[in-house]
C-alpha positions as CSV (number, residue, x, y, z in Angstrom):
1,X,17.3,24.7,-18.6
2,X,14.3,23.8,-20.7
3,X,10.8,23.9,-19.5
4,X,10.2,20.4,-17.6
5,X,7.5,18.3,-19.4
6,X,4.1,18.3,-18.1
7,X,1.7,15.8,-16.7
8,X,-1.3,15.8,-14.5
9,X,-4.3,13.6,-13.0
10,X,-7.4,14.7,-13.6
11,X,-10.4,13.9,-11.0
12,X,-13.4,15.3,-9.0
13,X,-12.3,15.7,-6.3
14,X,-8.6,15.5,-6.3
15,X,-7.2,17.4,-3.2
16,X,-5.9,14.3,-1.5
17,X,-4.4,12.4,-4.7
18,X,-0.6,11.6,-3.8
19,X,-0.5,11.1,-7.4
20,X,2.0,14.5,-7.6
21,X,4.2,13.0,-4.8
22,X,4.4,9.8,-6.2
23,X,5.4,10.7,-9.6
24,X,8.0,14.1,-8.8
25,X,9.7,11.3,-6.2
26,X,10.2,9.1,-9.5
27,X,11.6,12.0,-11.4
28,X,13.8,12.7,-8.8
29,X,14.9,9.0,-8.6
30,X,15.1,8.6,-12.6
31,X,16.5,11.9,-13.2
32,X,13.6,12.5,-15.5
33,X,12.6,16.6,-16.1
34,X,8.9,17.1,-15.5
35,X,6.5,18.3,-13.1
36,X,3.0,16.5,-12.3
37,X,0.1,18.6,-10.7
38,X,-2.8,17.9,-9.4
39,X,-6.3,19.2,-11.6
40,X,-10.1,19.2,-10.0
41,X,-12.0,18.5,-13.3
42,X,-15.7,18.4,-13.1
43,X,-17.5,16.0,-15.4
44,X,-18.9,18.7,-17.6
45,X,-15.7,20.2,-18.4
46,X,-13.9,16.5,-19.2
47,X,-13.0,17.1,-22.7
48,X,-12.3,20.5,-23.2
49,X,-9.9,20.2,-20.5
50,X,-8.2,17.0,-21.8
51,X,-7.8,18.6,-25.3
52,X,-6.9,21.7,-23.7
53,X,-4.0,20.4,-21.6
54,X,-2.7,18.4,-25.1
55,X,-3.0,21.5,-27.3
56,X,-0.4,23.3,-24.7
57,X,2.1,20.8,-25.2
58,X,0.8,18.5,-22.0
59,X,2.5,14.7,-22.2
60,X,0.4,12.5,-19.9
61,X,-2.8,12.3,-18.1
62,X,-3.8,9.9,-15.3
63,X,-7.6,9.7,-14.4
64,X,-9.2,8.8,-11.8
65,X,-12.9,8.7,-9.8
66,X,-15.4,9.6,-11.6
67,X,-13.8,10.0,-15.1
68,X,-12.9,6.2,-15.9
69,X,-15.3,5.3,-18.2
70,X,-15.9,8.7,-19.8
71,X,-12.7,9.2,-20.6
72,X,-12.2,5.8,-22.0
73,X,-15.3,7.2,-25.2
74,X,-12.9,10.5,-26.0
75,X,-10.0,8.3,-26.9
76,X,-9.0,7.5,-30.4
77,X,-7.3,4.6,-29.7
78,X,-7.5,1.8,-26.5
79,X,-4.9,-0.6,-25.4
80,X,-5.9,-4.4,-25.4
81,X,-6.2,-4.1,-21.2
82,X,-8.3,-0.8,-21.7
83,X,-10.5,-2.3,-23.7
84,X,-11.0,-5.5,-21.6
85,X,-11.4,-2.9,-18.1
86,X,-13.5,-0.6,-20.1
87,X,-11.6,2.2,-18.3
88,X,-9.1,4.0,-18.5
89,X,-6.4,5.4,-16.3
90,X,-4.1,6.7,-18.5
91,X,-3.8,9.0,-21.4
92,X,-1.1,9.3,-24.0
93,X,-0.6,11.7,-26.7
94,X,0.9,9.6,-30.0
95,X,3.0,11.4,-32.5
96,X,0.2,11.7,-35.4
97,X,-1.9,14.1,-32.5
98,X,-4.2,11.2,-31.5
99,X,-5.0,9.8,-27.9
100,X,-4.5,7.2,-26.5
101,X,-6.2,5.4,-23.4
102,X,-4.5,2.8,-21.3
103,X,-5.5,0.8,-18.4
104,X,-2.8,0.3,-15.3
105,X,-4.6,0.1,-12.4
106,X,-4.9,-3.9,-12.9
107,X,-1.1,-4.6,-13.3
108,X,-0.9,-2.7,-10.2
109,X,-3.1,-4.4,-8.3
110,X,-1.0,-7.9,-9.3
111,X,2.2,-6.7,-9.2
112,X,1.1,-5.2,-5.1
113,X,-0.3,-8.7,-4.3
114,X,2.3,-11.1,-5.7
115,X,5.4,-9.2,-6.1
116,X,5.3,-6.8,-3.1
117,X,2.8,-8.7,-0.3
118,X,3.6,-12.4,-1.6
119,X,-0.2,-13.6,-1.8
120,X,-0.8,-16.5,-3.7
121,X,-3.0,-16.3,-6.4
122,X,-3.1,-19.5,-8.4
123,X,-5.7,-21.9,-7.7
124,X,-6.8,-18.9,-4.7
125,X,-11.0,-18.5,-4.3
126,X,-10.7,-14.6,-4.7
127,X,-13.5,-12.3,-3.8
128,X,-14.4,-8.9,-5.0
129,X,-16.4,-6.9,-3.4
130,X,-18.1,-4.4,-5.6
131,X,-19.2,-4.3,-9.5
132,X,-18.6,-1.0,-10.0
133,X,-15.9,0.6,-12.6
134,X,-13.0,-0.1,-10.2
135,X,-13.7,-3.7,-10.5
136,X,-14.1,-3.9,-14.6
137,X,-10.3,-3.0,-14.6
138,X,-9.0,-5.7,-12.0
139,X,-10.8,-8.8,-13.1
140,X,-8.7,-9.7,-16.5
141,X,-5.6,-9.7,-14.7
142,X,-6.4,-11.0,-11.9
143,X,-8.4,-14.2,-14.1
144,X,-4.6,-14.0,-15.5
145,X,-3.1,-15.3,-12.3
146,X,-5.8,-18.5,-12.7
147,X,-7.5,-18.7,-9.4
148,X,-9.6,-21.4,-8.7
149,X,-12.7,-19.1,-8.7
150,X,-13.5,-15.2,-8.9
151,X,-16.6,-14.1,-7.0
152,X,-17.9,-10.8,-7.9
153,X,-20.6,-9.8,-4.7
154,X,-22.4,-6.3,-4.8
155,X,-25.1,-4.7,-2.9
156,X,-27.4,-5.9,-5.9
157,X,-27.4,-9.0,-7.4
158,X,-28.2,-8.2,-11.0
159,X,-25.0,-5.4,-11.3
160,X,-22.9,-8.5,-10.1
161,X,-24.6,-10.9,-12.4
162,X,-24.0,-8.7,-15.1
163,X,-20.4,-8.3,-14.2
164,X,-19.6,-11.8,-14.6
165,X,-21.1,-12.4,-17.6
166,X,-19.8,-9.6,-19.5
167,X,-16.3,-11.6,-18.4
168,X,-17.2,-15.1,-18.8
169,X,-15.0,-16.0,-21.2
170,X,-12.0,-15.6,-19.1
171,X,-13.2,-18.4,-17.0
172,X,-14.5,-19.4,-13.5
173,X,-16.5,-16.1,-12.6
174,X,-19.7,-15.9,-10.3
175,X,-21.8,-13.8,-8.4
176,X,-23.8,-13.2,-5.8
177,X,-25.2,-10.1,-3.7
178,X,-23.7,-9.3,0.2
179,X,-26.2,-11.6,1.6
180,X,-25.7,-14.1,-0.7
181,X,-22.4,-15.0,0.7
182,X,-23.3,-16.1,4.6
183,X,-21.9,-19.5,3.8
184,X,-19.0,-19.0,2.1
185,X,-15.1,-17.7,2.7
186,X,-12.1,-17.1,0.7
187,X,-8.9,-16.7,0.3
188,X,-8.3,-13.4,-0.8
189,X,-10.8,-10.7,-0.3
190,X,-10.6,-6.8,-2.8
191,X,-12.8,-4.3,-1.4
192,X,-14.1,-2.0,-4.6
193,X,-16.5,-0.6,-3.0
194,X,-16.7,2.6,-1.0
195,X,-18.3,1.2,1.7
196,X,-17.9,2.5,5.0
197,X,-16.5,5.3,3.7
198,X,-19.6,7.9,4.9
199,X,-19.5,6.6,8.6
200,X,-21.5,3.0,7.8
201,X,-20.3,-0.2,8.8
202,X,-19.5,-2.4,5.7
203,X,-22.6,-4.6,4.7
204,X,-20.5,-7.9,4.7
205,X,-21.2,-10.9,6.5
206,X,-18.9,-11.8,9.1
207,X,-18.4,-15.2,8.1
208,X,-16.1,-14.3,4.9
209,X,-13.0,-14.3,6.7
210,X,-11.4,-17.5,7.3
211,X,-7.8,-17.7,9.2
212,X,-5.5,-17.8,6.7
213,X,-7.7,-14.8,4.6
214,X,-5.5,-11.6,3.2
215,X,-8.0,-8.9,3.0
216,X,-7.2,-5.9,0.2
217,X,-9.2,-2.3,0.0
218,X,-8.3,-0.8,-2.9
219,X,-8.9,2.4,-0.8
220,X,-6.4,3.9,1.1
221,X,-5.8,6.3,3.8
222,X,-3.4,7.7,6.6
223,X,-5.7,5.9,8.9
224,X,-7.0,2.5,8.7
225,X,-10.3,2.5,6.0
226,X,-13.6,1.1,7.5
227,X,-13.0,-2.3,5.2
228,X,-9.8,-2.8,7.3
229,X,-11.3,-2.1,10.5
230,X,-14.1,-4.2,9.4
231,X,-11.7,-7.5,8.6
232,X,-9.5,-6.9,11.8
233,X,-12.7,-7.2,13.8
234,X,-13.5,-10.1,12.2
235,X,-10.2,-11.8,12.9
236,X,-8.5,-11.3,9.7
237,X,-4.5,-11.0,10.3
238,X,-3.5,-9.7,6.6
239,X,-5.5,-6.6,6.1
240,X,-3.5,-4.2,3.4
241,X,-4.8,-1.2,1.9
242,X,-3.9,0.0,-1.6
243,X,-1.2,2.1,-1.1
244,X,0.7,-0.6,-3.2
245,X,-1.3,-0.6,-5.7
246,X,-1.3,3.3,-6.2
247,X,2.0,3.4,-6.5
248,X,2.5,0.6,-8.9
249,X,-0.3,2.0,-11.1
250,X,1.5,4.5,-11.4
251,X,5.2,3.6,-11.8
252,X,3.4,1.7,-14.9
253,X,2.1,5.1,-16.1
254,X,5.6,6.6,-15.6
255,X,6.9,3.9,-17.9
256,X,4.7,4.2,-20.9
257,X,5.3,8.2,-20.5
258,X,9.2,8.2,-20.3
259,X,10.4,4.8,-21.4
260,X,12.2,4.1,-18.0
261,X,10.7,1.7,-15.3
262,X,11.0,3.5,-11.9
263,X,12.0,1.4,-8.7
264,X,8.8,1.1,-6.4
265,X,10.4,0.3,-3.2
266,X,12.0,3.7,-3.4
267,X,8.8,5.6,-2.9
268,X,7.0,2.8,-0.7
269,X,9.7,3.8,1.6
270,X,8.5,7.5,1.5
271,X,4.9,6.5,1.8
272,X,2.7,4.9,4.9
């Protein structure tokens, strides 16, 4: 049999990625012949290990934290939705040698929300917490789904500010810092921030949460993540982390790679 075709994610760290699960549990289901690995990459070595792994016949690279936005400049060509994110997720050899840098972590996010977790996004007030490079690649899809208003909060007012306006022309955006927001709630809350994550209690004012609020941390973790503690407390009944979203990402990935859509529910069943 030939040698399987190879594909990786790259990140620092990367020891817990269930990237390699995710993607050998499509092959298996597809019947495509590859194998995915795991590779610790540290920012100084970004692009000689990208152009490394191409030059030895390598097919696909996903990327994650903290290569994003670097990765996005080595590129030769973006897609539309990398450009918009200004990120990238996903890397793609074309047949003239170049690469190419895509954005799927968006779709992903949509596609967990309204296809898989039935939230309603049109005409929703959405908040996202965070202005960091995880939320540049959910904002144009989610300004797609035309929700009455997008509110970008961060620790700092200016990042969010900034944020907003770089997207304005998508429509309804604003921002504010964490303590900014005492008066208001929403419908849907993202968590893009890494907040709680060291130990500390998430800097968000108790008040966002109204009854009917479906938190979503675009973390995830065998355990419940500080963010969902942090919404339970507060009397939140939809909490979700983004073990959804991971896996749609990537079945997205495993598309543009092989040309056949995998069947999410499949390995949703195989993951918490």
């Amino acid at each position: 049999m030939a040698e399987p075709d190879r594909y990786a994610v790259i990140g620092h760290p990367i020891a817990h990625s269930k990237s390699p699960i995710i993607h050998q549990l499509f092959a298996e289901q597809t019947g495509e012949h590859l194998r995915y690995d795991a590779m610790d990459v540290p920012p100084d070595k970004l692009g000689d290990t990208i152009n490394e792994f191409v030059s030895k016949g390598g097919r696909g690279l996903n990327v994650t934290v903290p290569h994003k936005q670097n990765a996005l400049k080595l590129m030769d060509t973006l897609t539309e939705r990398a450009q918009l994110a200004g990120a990238i997720n996903t890397i793609s050899p074309t047949d003239d040698g170049k690469l190419e840098g895509d954005n799927t972590d968006g779709v992903g996010l949509i596609a967990d929300l309204r296809d898989n977790l039935h939230v309603e996004l049109i005409d929703a007030s959405i908040l996202i917490l965070g202005a960091g490079g995880a939320t540049r690649g959910i904002i144009p899809p989610l300004m797609e789904q035309k929700p009455a208003e997008l509110m970008i909060a961060n620790r700092t007012a200016e990042k969010a500010r900034n944020l907003a306006t770089a997207f304005a022309d998508l429509g309804n955006l604003n921002a504010r810092s964490f303590d900014q927001l005492e008066d208001r709630n929403f419908h849907v809350i993202i968590n893009a921030t890494s907040a709680g994550l060291e130990g500390e209690v998430p800097p968000f004012p108790n008040s966002l949460i109204a009854p009917d609020t479906v938190c979503y941390d675009l973390s995830y973790s065998m355990h419940e993540t500080p963010f969902i503690e942090w919404a339970k407390r507060n009397g939140c009944k939809q909490c979700f982390q983004g073990w959804g979203m991971l896996i749609e990402q990537a079945a997205e990935s495993f598309a543009i790679w092989r040309g056949v859509r995998p069947d999410t529910l499949y390995v949703r069943n195989r993951l918490p």
